[in-house]
Structures are given as structure tokens and as C-alpha cells.
BAVO-492360 format. One record per residue (C-alpha): residue in three letters; x, y, z. Coordinates in pm, 1 decimal, always signed. Layout:
% BAVO-492360
+------+----------+----------+----------+
! type !        u !        v !        w !
+------+----------+----------+----------+
!  ALA !        X !        Y !        Z !
...
+------+----------+----------+----------+
END
This chain:
% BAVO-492360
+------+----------+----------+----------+
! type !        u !        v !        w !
+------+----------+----------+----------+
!  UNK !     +0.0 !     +0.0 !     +0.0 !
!  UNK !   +336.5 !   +199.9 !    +59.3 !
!  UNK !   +375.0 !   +212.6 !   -330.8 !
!  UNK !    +48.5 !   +286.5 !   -429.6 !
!  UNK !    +80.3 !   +620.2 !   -172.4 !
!  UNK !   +433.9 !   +707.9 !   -355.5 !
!  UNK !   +300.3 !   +678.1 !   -677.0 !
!  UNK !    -32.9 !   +875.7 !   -634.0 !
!  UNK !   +200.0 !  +1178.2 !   -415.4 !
!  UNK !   +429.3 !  +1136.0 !   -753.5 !
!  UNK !   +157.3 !  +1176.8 !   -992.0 !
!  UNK !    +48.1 !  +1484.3 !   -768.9 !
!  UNK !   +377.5 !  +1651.9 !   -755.6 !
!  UNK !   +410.3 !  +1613.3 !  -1128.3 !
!  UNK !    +69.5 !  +1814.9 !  -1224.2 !
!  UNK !    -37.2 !  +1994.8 !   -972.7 !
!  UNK !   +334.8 !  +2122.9 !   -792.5 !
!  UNK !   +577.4 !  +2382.0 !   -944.5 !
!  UNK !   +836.9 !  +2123.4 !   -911.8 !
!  UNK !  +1093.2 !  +2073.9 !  -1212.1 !
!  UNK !  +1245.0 !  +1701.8 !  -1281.6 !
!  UNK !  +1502.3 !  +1634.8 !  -1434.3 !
!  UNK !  +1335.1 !  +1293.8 !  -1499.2 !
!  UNK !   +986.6 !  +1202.0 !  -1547.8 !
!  UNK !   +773.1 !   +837.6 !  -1545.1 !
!  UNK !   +527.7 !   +848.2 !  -1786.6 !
!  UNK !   +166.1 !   +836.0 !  -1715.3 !
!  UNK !   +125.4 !   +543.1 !  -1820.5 !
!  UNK !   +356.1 !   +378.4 !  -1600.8 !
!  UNK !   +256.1 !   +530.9 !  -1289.1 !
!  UNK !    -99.9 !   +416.1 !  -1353.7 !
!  UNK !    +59.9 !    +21.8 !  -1437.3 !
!  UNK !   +230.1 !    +61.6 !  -1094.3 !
!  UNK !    -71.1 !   +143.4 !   -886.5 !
!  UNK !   -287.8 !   -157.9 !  -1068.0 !
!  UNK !    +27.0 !   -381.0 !   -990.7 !
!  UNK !    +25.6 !   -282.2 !   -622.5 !
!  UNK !   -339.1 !   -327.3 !   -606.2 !
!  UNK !   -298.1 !   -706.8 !   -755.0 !
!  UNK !    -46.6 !   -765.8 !   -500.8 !
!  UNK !   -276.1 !   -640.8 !   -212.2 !
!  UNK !   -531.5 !   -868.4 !   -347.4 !
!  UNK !   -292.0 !  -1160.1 !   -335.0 !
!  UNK !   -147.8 !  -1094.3 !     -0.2 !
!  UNK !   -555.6 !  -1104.1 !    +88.7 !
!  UNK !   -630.9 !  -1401.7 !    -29.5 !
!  UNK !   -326.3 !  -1575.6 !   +117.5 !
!  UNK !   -441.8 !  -1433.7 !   +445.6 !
!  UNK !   -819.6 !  -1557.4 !   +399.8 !
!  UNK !   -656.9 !  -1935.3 !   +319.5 !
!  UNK !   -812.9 !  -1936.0 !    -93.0 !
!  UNK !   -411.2 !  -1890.9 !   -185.7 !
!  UNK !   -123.4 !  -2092.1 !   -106.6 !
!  UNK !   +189.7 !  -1911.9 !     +8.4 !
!  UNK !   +428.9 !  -2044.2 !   -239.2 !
!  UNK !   +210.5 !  -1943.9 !   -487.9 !
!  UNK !   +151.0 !  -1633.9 !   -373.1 !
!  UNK !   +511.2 !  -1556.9 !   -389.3 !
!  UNK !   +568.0 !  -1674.2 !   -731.0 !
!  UNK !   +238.3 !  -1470.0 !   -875.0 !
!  UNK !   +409.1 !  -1155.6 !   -619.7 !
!  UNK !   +806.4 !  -1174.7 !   -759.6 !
!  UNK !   +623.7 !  -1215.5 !  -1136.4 !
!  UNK !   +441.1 !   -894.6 !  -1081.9 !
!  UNK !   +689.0 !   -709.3 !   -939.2 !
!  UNK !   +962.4 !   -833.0 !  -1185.8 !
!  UNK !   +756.2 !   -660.6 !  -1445.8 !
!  UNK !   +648.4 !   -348.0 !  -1280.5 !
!  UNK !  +1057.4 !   -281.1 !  -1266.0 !
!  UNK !  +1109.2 !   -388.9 !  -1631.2 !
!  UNK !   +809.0 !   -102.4 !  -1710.8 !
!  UNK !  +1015.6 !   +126.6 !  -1522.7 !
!  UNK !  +1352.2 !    +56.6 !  -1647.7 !
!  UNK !  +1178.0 !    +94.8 !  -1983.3 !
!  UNK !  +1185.3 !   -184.6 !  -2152.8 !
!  UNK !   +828.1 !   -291.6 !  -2173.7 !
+------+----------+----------+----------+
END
């Protein structure tokens, strides 16, 4: 939930904040990293309600957040 608060205060900070970067995410990617962190919420609740085994959970986790860092390395 961490990430999905860093992203949303970056999305702010780039719109709505006189603040210059000298690097910017795209849109795009912000947005891919909030649903990401939202699908591994939903995983981490469904291994706490029992429906998901924790080695699986894991696997489904490290594959998700595997590809939110290749979106942000760039090269997805």
C-alpha cells in the first residue's frame, strides 16, 4: 500500500506542484504501478483468507513485481 501512496503523491507533484524534474515516469507507467500494487494487495488477501497458497503467492508476487521494474527501467 506503501507504493500505491508514492506513486499517487508522484503523480500529484508532477501536475499539480511547481516542481521541475530532471526525470519524469510516464503516465502510463505510474498508472501500471498502482494496478500492480493493487494485484499484489489482493494476493497478499487471499493468502491471508486461506483461498491462496503461500508459495504461490510468492511466485504470482516476484512475477508482478519483476515486471512493474522492467516497465520502469523501460523496456516494456
Amino acid at each position: 500500500m506503501y507504493w500505491i501512496f508514492e506513486m499517487s503523491r508522484l503523480y500529484y507533484r508532477y501536475h499539480y506542484t511547481d516542481v521541475l524534474f530532471a526525470f519524469r515516469y510516464p503516465d502510463w507507467v505510474i498508472f501500471v504501478n498502482v494496478l500492480l500494487s493493487l494485484l499484489n494487495g489482493f494476493l497478499g488477501f487471499r493468502v491471508l483468507r486461506g483461498n491462496l497458497a503461500v508459495a504461490r503467492s510468492y511466485a504470482l508476487m516476484l512475477c508482478l513485481i519483476l515486471l512493474g521494474g522492467l516497465i520502469n527501467i523501460g523496456i516494456l
